[in-house]
FIVEX-168959 format. One record per atom (N, C-alpha, C): residue number from 0; residue in three letters; atom name; x, y, z. Coordinates in steps of 0.1 Angstrom, whole numbers, plus 2048, in hexadecimal, padded with zeros to 3 digits. Layout:
BEGIN
{r NUM 'ala' 'CA' {X Y Z}} ...
REM end
This chain:
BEGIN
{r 0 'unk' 'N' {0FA 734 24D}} {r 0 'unk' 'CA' {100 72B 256}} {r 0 'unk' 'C' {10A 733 25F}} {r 1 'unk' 'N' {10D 72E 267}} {r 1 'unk' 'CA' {116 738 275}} {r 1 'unk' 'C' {121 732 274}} {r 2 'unk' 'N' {127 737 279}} {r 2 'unk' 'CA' {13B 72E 27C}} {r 2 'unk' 'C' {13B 733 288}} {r 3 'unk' 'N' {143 727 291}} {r 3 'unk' 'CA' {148 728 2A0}} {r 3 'unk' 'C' {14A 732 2A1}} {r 4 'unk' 'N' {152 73A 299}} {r 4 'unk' 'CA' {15C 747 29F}} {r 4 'unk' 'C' {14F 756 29D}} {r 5 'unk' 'N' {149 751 29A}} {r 5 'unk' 'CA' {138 75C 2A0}} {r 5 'unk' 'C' {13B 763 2AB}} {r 6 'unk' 'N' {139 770 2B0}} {r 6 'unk' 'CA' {135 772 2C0}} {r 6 'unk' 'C' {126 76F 2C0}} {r 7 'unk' 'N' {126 76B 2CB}} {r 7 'unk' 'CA' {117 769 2D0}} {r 7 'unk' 'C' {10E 776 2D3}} {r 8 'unk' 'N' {0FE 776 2D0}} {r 8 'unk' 'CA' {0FB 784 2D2}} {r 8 'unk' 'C' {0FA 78A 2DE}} {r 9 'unk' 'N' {0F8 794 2E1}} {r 9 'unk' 'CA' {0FD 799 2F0}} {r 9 'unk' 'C' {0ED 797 2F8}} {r 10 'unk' 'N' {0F2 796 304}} {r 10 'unk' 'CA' {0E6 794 30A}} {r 10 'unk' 'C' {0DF 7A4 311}} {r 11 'unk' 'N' {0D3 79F 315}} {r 11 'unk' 'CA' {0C9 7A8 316}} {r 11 'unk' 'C' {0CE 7AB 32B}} {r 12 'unk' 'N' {0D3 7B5 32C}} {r 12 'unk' 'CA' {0D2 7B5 33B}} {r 12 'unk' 'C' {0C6 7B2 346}} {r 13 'unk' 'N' {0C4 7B1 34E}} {r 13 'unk' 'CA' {0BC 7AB 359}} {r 13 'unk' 'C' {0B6 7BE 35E}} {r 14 'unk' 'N' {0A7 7BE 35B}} {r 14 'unk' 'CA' {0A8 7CE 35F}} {r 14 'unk' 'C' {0A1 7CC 36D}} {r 15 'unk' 'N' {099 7BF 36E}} {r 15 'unk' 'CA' {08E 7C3 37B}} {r 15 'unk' 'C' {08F 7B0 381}} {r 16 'unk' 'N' {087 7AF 38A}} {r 16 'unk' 'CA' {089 7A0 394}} {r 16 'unk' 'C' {07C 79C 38D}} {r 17 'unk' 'N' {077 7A2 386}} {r 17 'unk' 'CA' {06E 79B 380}} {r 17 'unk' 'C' {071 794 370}} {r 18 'unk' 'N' {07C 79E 36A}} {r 18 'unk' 'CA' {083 799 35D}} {r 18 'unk' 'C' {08E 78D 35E}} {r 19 'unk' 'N' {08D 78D 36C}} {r 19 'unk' 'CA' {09B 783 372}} {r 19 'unk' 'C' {091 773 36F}} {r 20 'unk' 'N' {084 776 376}} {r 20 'unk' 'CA' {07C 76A 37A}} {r 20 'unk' 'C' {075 765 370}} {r 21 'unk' 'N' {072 76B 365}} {r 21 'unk' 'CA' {06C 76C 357}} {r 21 'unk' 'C' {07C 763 34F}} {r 22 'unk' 'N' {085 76A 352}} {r 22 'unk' 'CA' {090 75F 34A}} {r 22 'unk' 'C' {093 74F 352}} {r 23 'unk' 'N' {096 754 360}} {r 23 'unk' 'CA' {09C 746 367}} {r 23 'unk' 'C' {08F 73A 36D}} {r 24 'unk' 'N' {084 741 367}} {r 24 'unk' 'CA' {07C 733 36C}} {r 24 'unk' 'C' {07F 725 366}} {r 25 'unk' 'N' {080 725 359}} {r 25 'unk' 'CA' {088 715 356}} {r 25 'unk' 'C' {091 70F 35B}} {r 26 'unk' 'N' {0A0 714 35B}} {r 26 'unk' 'CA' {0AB 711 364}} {r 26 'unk' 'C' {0A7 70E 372}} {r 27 'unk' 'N' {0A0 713 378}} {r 27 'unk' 'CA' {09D 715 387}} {r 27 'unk' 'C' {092 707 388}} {r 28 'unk' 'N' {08B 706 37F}} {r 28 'unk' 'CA' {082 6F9 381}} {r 28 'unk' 'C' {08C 6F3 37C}} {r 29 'unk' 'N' {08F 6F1 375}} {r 29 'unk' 'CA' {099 6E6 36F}} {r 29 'unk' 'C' {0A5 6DF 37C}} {r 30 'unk' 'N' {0AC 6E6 382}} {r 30 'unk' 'CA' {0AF 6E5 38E}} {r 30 'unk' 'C' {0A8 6E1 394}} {r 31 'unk' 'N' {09F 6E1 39B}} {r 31 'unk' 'CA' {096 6DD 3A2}} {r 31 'unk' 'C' {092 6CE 3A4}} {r 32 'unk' 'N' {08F 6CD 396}} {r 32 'unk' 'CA' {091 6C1 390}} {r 32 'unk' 'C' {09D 6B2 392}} {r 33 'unk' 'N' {0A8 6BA 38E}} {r 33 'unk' 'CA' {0B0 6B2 391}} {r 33 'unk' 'C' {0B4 6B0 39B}} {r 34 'unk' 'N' {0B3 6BA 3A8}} {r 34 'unk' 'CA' {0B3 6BC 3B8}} {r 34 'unk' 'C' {0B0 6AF 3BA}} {r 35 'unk' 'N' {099 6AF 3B8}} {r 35 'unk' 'CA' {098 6A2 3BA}} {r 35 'unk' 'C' {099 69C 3B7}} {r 36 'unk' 'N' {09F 698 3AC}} {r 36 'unk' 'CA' {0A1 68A 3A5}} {r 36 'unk' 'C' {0AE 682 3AC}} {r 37 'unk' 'N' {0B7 688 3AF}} {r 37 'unk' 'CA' {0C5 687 3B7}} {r 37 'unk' 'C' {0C1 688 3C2}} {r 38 'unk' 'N' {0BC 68B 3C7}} {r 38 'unk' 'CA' {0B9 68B 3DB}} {r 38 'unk' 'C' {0B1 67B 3D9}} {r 39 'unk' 'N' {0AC 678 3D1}} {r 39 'unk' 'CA' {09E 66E 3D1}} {r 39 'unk' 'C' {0AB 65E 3CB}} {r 40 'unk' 'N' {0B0 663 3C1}} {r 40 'unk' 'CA' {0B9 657 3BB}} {r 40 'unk' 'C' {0C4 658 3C1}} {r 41 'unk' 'N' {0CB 65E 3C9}} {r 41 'unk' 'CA' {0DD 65E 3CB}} {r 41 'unk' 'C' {0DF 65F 3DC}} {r 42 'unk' 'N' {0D8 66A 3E2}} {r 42 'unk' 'CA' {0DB 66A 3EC}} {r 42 'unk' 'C' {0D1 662 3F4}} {r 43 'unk' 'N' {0C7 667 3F7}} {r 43 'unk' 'CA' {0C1 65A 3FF}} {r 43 'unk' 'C' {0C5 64B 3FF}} {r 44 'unk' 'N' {0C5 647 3F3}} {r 44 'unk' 'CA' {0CB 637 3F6}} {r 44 'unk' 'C' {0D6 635 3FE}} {r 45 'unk' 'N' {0E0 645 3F9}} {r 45 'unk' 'CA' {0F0 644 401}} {r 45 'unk' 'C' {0EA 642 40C}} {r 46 'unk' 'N' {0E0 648 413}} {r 46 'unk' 'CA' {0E1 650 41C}} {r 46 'unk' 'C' {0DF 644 42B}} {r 47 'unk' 'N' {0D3 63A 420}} {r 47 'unk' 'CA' {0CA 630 428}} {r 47 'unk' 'C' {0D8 627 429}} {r 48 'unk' 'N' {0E3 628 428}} {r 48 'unk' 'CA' {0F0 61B 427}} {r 48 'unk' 'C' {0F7 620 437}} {r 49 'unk' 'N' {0F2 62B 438}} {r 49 'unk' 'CA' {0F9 633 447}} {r 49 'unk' 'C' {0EB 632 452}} {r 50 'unk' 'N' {0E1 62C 44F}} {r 50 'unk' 'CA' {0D5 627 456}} {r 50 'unk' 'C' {0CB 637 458}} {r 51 'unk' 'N' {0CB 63F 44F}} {r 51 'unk' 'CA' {0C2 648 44D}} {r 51 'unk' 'C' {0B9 646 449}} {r 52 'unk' 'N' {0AA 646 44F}} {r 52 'unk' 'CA' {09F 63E 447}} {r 52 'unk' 'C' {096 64D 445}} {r 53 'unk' 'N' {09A 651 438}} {r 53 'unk' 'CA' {08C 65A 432}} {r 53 'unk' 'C' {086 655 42A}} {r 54 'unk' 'N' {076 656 426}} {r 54 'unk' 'CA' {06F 650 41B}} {r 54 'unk' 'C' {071 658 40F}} {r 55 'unk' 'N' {07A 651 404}} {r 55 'unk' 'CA' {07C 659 3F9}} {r 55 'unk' 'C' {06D 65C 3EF}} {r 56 'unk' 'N' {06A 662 3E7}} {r 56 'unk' 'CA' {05F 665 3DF}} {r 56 'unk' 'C' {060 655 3D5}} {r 57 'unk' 'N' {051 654 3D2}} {r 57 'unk' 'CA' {050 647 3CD}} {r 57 'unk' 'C' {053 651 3BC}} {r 58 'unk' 'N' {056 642 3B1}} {r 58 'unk' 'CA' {058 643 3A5}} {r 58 'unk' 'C' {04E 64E 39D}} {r 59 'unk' 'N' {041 649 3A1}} {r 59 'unk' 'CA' {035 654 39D}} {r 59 'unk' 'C' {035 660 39F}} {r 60 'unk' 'N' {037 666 3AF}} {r 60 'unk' 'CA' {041 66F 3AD}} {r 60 'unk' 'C' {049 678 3AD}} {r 61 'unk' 'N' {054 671 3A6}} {r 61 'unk' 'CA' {05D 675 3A4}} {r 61 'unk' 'C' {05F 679 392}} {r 62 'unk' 'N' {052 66E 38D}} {r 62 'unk' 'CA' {04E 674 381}} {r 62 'unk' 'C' {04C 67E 377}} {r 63 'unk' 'N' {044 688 386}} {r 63 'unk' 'CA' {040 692 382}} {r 63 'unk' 'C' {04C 69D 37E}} {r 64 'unk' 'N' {056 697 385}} {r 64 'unk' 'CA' {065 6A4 388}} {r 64 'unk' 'C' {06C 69E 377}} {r 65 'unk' 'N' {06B 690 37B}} {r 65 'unk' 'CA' {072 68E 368}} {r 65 'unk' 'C' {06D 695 35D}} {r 66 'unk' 'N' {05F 694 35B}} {r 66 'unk' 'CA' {057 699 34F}} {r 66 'unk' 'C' {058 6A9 352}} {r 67 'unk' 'N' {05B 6B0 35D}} {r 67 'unk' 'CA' {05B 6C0 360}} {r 67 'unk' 'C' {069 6C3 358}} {r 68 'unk' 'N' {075 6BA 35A}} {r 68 'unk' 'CA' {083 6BB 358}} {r 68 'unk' 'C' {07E 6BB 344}} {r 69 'unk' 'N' {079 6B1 340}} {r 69 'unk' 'CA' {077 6AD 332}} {r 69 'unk' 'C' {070 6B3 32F}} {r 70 'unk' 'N' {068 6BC 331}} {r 70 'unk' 'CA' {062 6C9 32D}} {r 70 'unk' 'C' {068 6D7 327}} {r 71 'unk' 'N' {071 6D4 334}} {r 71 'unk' 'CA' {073 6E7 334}} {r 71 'unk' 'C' {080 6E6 32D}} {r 72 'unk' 'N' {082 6D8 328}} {r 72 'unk' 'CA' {092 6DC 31E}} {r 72 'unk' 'C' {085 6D8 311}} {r 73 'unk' 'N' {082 6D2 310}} {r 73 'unk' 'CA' {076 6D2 2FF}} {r 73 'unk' 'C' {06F 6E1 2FE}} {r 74 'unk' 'N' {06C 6E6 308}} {r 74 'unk' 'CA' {067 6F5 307}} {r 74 'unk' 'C' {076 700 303}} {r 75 'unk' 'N' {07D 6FC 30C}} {r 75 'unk' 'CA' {08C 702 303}} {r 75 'unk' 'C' {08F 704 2F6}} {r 76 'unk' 'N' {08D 6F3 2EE}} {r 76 'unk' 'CA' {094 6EC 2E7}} {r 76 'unk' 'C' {088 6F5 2DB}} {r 77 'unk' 'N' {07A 6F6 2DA}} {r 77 'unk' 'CA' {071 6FB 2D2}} {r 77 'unk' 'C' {077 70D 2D3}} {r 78 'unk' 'N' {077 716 2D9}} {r 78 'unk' 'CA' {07A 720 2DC}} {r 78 'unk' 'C' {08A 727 2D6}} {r 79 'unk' 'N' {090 71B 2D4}} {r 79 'unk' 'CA' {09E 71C 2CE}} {r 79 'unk' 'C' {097 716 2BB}} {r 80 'unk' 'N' {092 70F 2BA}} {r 80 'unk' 'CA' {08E 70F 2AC}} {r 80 'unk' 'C' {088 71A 2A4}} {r 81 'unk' 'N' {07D 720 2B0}} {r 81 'unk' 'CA' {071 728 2AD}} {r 81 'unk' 'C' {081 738 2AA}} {r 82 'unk' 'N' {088 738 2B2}} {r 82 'unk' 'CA' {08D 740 2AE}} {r 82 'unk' 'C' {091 74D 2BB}} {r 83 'unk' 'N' {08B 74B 2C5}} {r 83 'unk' 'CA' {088 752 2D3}} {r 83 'unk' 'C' {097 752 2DB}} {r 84 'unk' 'N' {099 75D 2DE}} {r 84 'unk' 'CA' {0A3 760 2E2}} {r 84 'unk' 'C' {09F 762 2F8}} {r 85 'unk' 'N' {0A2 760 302}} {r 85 'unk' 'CA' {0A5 766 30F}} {r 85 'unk' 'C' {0B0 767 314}} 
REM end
């Protein structure tokens, strides 16, 4: 078992833009995700109160960006069990 006062293991530096893209693809979709999820739920509706008329993405989807978000933290979440370190 670990105790808070652990250091954490040191990380692996970034050697190439391809080691960069190989780590940050989840964060970066994940973002992505919640970009549109918040452009689609928060600002447009603000937006349509100031007479801005865009057609926001329907629920269907906007589906696809929820289950992408609920993915890539369960792919995390297995990867942190399995033992995998990035």
């Amino acid at each position: 078992m670990t105790s808070q006062n652990d250091p954490l293991p040191p990380r692996r530096p970034i050697t190439s833009i391809w080691d960069f893209a190989v780590r940050a693809w989840r964060p970066t979709a994940s973002w992505v995700c919640v970009l549109v999820l918040l452009v689609n739920g928060v600002v447009l509706p603000v937006a349509q109160l100031w007479g801005v008329t865009v057609q926001p993405l329907s629920w269907a989807d906007l589906s696809v960006f929820a289950l992408g978000l609920i993915a890539a933290g369960a792919s995390r979440t297995v990867e942190k069990i399995q033992g995998v370190t990035s």
